[in-house]
C-alpha positions as CSV (number, residue, x, y, z in Angstrom):
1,X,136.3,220.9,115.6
2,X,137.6,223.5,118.1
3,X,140.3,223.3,120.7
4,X,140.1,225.8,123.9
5,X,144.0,226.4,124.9
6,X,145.3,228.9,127.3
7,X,146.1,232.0,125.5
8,X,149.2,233.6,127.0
9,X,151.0,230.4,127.5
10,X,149.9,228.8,124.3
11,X,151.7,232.1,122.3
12,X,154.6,232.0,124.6
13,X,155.4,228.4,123.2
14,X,154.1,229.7,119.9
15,X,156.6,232.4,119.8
16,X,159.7,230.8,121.1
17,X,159.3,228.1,118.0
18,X,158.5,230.6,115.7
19,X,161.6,232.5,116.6
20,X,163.6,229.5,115.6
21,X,163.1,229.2,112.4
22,X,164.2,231.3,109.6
23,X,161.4,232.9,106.8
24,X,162.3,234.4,103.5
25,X,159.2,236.3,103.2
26,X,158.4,239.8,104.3
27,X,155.8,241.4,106.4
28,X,153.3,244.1,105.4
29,X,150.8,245.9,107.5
30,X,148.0,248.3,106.4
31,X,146.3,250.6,109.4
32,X,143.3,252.4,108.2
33,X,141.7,255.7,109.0
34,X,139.4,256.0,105.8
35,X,136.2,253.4,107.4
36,X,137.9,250.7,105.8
37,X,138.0,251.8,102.0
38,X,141.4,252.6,102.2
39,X,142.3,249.2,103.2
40,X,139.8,247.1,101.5
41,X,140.9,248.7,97.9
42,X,144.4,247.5,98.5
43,X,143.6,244.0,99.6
44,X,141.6,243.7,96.8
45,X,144.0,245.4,94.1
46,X,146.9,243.2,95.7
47,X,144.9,240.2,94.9
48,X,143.7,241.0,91.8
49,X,147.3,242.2,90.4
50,X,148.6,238.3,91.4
51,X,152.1,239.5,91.6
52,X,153.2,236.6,94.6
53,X,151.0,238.9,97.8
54,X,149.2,236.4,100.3
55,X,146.6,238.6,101.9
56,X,145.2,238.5,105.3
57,X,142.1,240.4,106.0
58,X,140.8,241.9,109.4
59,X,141.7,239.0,111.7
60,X,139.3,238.3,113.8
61,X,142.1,237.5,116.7
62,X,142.9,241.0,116.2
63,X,139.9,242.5,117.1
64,X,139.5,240.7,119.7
65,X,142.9,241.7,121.4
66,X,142.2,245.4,120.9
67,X,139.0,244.5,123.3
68,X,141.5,243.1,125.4
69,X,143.5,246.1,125.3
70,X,141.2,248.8,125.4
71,X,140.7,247.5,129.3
72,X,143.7,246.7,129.8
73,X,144.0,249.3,132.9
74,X,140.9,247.8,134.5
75,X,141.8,244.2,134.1
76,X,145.5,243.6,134.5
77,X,145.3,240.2,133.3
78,X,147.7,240.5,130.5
79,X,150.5,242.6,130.4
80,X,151.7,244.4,127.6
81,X,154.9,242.6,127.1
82,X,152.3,239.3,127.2
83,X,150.6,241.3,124.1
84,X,153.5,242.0,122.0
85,X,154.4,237.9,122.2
86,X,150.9,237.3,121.5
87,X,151.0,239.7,118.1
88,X,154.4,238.1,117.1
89,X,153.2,234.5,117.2
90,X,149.7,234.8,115.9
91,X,151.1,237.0,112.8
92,X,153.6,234.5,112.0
93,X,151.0,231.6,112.5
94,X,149.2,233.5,109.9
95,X,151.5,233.9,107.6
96,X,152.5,230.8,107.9
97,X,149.0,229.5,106.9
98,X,149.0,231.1,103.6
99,X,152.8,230.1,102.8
100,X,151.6,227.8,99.7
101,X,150.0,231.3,98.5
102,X,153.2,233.7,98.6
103,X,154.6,233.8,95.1
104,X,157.5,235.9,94.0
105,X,156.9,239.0,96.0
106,X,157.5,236.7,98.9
107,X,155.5,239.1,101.3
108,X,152.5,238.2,102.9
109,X,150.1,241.7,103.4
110,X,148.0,242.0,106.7
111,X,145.1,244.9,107.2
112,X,144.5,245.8,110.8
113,X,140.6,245.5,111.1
114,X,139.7,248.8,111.1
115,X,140.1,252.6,111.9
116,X,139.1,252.1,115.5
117,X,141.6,248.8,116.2
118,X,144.0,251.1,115.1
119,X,145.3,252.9,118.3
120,X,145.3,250.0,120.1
121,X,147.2,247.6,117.5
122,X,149.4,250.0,116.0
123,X,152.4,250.8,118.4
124,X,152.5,247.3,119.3
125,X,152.7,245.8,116.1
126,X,155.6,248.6,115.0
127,X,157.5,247.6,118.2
128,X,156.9,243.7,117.3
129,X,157.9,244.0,113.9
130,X,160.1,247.3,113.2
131,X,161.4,245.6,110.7
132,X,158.9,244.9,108.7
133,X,156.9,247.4,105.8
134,X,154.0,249.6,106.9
135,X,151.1,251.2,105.1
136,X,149.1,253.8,106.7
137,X,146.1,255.0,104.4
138,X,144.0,257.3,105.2
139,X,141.2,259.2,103.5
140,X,139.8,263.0,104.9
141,X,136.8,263.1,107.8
142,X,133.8,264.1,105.9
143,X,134.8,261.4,102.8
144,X,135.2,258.9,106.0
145,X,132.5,260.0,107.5
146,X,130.2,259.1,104.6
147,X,131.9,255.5,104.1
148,X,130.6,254.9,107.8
149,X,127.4,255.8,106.8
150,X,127.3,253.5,103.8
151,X,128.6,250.7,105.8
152,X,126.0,250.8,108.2
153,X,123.6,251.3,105.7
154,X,124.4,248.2,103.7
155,X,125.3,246.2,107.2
156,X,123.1,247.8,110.2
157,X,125.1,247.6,113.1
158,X,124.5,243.9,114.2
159,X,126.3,242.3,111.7
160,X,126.6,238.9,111.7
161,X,128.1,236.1,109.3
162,X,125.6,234.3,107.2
163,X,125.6,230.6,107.7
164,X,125.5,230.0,103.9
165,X,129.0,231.9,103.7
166,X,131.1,230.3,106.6
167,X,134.6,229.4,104.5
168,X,137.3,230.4,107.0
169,X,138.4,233.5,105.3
170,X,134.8,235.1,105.5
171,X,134.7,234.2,109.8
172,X,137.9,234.9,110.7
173,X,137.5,238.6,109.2
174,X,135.8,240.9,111.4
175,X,133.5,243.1,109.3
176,X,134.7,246.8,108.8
177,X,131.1,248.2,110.1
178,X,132.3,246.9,113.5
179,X,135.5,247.8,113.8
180,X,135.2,251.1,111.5
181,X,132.3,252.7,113.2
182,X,132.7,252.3,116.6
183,X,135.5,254.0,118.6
184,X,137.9,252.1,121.5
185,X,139.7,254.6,122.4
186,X,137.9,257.9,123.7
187,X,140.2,261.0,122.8
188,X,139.4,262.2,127.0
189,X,142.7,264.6,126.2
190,X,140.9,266.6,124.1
191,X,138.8,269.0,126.1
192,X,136.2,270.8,123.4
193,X,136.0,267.6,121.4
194,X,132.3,266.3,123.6
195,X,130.7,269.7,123.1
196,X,131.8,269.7,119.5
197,X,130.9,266.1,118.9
198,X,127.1,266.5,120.5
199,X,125.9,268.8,117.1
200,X,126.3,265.4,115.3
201,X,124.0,262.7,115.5
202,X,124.9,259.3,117.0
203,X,126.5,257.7,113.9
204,X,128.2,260.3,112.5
205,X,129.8,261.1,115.9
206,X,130.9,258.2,116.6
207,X,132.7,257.6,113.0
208,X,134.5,261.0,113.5
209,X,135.8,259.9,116.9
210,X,136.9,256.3,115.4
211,X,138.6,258.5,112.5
212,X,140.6,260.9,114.3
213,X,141.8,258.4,117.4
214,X,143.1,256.3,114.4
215,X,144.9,259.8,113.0
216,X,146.2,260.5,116.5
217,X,148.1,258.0,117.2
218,X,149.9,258.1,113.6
219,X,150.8,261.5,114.3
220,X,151.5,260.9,117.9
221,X,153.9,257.7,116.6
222,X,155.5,260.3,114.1
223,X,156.3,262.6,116.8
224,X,158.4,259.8,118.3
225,X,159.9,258.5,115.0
226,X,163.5,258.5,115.7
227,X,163.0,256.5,119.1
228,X,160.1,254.4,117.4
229,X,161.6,254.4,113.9
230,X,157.7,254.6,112.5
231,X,158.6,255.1,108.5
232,X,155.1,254.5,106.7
233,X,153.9,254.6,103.3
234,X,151.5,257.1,103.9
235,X,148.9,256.7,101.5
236,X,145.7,259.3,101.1
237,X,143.1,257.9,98.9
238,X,141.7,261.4,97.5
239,X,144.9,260.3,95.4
240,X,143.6,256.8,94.4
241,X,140.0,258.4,94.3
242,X,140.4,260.5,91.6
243,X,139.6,263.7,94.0
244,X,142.6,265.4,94.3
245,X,145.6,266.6,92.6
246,X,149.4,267.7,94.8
247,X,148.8,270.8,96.7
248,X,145.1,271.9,98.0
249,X,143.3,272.2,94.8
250,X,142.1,269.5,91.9
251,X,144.4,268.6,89.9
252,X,145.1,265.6,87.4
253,X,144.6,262.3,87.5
254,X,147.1,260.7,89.4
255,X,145.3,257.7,90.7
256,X,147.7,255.3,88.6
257,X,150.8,256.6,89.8
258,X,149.9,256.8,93.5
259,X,148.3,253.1,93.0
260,X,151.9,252.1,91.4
261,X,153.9,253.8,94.4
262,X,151.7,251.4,96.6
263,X,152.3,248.4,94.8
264,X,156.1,249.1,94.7
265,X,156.6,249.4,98.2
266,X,153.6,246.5,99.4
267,X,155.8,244.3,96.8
268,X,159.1,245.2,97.6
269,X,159.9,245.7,93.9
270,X,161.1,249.6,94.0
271,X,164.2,248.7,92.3
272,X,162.7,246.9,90.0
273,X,159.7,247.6,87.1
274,X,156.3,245.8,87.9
275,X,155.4,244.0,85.0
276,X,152.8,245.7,82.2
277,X,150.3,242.8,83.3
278,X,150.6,243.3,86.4
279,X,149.8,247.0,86.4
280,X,147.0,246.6,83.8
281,X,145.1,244.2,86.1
282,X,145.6,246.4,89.2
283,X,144.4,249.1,87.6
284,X,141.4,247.5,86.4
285,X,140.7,246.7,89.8
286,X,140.9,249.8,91.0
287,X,138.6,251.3,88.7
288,X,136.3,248.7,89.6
289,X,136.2,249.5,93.4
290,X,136.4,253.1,92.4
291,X,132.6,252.4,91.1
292,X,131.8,250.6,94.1
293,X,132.9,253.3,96.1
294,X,131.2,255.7,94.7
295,X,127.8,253.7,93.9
296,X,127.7,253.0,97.5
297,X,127.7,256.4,99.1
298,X,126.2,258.2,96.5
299,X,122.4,258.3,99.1
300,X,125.1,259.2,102.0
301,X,127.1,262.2,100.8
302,X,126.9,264.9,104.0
303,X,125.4,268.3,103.3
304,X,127.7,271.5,103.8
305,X,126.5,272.4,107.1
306,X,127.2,268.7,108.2
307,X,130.6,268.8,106.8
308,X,131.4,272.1,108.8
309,X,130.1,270.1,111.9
310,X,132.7,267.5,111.1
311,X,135.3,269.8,110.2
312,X,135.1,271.9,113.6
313,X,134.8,268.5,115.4
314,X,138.3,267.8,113.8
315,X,139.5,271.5,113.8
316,X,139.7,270.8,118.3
317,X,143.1,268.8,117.2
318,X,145.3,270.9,116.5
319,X,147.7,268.2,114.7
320,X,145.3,267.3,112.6
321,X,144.6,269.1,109.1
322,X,141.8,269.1,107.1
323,X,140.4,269.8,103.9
324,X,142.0,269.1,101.2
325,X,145.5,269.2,102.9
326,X,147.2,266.0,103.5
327,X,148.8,264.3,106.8
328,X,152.5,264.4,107.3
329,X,154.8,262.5,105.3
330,X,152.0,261.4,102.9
331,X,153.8,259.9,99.4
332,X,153.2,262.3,96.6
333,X,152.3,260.6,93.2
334,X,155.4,260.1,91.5
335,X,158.1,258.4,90.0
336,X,161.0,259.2,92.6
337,X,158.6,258.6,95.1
338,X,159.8,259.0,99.1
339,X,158.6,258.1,102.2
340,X,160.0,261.1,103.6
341,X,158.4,264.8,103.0
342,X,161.7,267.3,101.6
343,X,161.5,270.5,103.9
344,X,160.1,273.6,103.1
345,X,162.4,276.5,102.8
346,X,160.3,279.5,102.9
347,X,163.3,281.8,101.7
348,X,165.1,281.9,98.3
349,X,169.0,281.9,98.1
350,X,169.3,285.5,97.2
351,X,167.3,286.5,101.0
352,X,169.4,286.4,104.2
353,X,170.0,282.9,104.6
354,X,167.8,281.2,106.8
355,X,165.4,283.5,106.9
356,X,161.4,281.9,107.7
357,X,163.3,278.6,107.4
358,X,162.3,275.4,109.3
359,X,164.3,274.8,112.1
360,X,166.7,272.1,112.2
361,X,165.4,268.7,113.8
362,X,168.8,268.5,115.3
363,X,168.1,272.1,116.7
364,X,168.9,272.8,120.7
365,X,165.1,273.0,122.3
366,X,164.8,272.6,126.0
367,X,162.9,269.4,126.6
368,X,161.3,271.1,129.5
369,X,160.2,274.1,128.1
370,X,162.5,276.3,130.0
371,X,164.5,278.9,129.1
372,X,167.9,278.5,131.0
373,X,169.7,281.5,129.2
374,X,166.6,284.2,129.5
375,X,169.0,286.6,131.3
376,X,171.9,286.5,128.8
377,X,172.1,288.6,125.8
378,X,170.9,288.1,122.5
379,X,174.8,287.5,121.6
380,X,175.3,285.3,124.3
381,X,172.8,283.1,123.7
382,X,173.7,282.7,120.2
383,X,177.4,282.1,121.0
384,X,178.4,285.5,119.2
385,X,181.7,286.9,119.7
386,X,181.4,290.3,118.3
387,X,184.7,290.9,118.2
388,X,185.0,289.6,115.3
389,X,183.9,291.2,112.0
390,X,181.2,289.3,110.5
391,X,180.4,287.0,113.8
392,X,176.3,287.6,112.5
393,X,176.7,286.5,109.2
394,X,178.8,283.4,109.6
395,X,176.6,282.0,112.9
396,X,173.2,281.9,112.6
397,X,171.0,281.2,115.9
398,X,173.7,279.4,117.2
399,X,173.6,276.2,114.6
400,X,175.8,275.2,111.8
401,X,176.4,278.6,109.6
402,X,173.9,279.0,106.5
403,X,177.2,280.3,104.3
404,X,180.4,281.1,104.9
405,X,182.1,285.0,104.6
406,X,185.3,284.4,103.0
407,X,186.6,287.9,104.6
408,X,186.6,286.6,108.1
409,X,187.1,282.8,107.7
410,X,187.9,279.9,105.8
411,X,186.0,277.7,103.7
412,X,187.8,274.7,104.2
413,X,190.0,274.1,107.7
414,X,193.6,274.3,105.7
415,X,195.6,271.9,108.9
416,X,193.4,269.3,107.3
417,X,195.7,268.9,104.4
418,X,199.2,267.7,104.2
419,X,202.0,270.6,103.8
């Protein structure tokens, strides 16, 4: 039987009970920029490991607000704060649903449908539920590219759910050639981007646009992370794929450890050792939709001169990087894993300090662009008294000094201790 009730107000009662009651379990959310393969392969490996992860896969709901949202400008018949109360309460209706299914994880692991949902969903859902984990897994163009490909291959692009399969789970998923293949969200701000995108043929265009819309707006929410406090698991699945090793060449296999990183963070047990059963079935699963993976795009692999297409369709963002380099923040494979890339320092200790170092995030850029001390001296501008031996070594471009020249100063402030 089905019941027709009025969105907005129907989610604005939903909301205000669910904000009522208390919930011990934890929130997980999975965007994808990989065509779906990304996000299917943990779904699937969460299941399989049965370590206490209820799973919700591509709501439908969902794709059906990032319709909404993608014209919202035109419409105006929902406004964004309306959104945001409709995300809260449908997610915790969901995980509400599968409550008998949450074991001792006590985490219940939603997967945004799809790479091209992604920019619409994404800074809502963050804002909704800050609080919460977040997985972002993405995979490079030309590897998405022929995941698409396969996809549309196996599906065509009229999917649509075979009466002889309706449980709930199967229709209230959207399918990932849908929402994986076709882009939302038009990136109009880059300007070469149409020329670029015309020496590709319809599919493949349209798959490269879906892919780097849903990479934009991670790096475009990164960019904002200390007013958005975005802190993903970023997950790149050459790891999980066997393709690639840390740093821009092959190297090792470190599919296991990547896939344990993932499942330490999806089950909140970082502090504590996943059990050998647990590890031996998620591994098996993986390796099992490693074969799938690769069995299904083996008749779509892209030629050389089509990955170049790709690659300069990519190469007209200048965030983005390609090839076999990774996206920022990405977790490397390892036991003292961090969500959190360490800086480069491109100088040894024994060079002048500082030298080809990153600057400081809490460095002193203009916000406008401007240049308020351009007439001032060099000295001036680094608040440099020269009159005082030293004054270049101890103050470095103005910020915190790199070492400190015992001949001029001390190392300590000696009034802080008592006579």
């Amino acid at each position: 039987r089905r019941v027709r009730v009025p969105l907005v107000d129907f989610c604005e009662r939903l909301a205000t009970a669910f904000e009522g009651q208390m919930t011990s379990n934890a929130l997980c959310f999975v965007a994808d920029a990989s065509c779906g393969l990304g996000s299917d392969t943990l779904l699937n490996v969460v299941k399989e490991c049965d370590h206490g992860v209820a799973t919700i896969s591509n709501p439908a709901w969902m794709t059906c607000l990032s319709i909404l949202l993608s014209k919202i400008d035109k419409t105006h018949t929902i406004t964004v704060p309306q959104f945001e109360r409709i995300i809260f309460s449908l997610c915790r209706l969901d995980a509400w649903r599968v409550r008998n299914s949450v074991g001792v994880s006590r985490t219940v692991l939603f997967s945004l449908p799809g790479q091209s949902c992604v920019p619409l969903l994404l800074p809502l859902i963050q804002k909704v539920f800050v609080h919460e984990r977040h997985v972002f897994v993405y995979d490079g163009a030309s590897y998405t590219v022929e995941m698409g490909l396969a996809l549309r291959k196996k599906h065509g692009t009229s999917y649509r759910q075979q009466a002889s399969s309706e449980t709930w789970d199967a229709v209230s998923s959207s399918p990932s050639v849908i929402t994986s293949t076709f882009p939302m969200t038009p990136l109009r701000h880059i300007r070469e981007l149409p020329e670029k995108l015309a020496n590709l043929d319809g599919e493949r265009a349209s798959i490269v646009e879906a892919w780097m819309a849903s990479v934009d707006m991670f790096l475009d929410m990164k960019a904002r992370e200390r007013k958005n406090f975005y802190t993903p698991f970023v997950c790149r699945m050459g790891f999980l794929m066997k393709r690639s090793g840390i740093g821009n060449g092959y190297g090792g296999d470190l599919s296991e450890v990547a896939l344990k990183n993932a499942l330490e963070y999806i089950t909140g047990s970082r502090s504590r050792a996943l059990p050998e059963k647990v590890m031996e079935r998620a591994v098996a699963c993986l390796t099992e939709r490693r074969t799938a993976y690769e069995d299904a795009v083996k008749e779509c692999r892209l030629e050389y001169d089509e990955k170049i297409l790709v690659e300069k369709c990519v190469f007209t963002h200048k965030s983005i990087l390609i090839g076999e380099k990774t996206l920022l923040d990405t977790v490397k494979p390892q036991e003292d894993w961090s969500l959190k890339a360490a800086k480069k320092l491109k100088s040894c200790l024994c060079c002048i300090p500082g030298e080809g170092d990153e600057e400081d995030e809490d460095g002193s850029d203009n916000e406008d662009g401007g240049n308020e001390d351009g007439d001032k001296p060099e000295s001036k501008k680094r608040g440099l008294d020269l009159s005082v031996p030293g004054a270049f070594a101890t103050n470095n471009g103005g910020g915190r000094a790199k070492y400190v020249d015992g001949k001029t100063q001390f190392a300590f402030d000696p009034t802080m201790f008592n006579k």
